[in-house]
C-alpha angles and dihedrals in degrees: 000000000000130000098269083050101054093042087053094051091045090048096045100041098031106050097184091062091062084046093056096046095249121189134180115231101172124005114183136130090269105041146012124203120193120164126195115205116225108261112070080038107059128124135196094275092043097248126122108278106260087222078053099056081036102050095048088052088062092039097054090046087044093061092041098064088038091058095055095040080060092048097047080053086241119152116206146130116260127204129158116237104197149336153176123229118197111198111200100180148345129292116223098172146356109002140194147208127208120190130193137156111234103196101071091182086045089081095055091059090051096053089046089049088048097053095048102041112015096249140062139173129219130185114231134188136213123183110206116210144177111217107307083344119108097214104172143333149229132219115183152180111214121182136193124200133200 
């Protein structure tokens, strides 16, 4: 799935991600890039509206996992189950989501987990930024489920 692909399917079967003016930077196995621009996103203090970071962190780790479910050729269902943002500073224009998962070994045991029971949970991470600012950041559980 390329990058025009994964912005159309967020965008089709997330409909808050065409609301928020989502678009996909990078899309690889390693890592996913999507960026918001200010607007859509503003809040009463003209900042950009905390739900909104938040939203395209989990947004960005989302599409992460479901790009290597569809490499692996694994059909599931993939919801996240919790997660902690952390926000370091306010967000005054475009803004951006990376998401990564730290653990390298950590895909292996979900698949593995998958494959056994039908289920597996894996921890994913987004770094929100502003520009070259780091302004929060996500750390999440995702699981699929056959």
């Amino acid at each position: 799935m390329n990058v025009a692909e994964l912005e159309r399917y967020l965008h089709e079967h997330i409909p808050l991600s065409r609301a928020m003016g989502v678009a996909v930077a990078a899309a690889t196995l390693d890592e996913v890039v999507l960026t918001a621009p200010f607007a859509p996103n503003i809040n009463h203090r003209e900042t950009v509206f905390g739900g909104s970071a938040s939203a395209l962190c989990i947004l960005s780790a989302w599409a992460l996992v479901h790009l290597r479910l569809r490499a692996a050729g694994v059909a599931a269902r993939l919801v996240i189950q919790r997660n902690v943002m952390d926000y370091q500073r306010p967000i005054q224009g475009e803004f951006s989501a990376r998401a990564t998962i730290p653990d390298a070994a950590a895909w292996s045991r979900f698949e593995r987990a998958f494959e056994r029971k039908g289920r597996g949970r894996i921890d994913v991470a987004a770094t929100l930024a502003s520009g070259d600012e780091i302004a929060g950041r996500l750390a999440g559980t995702f699981v699929a489920l056959r």
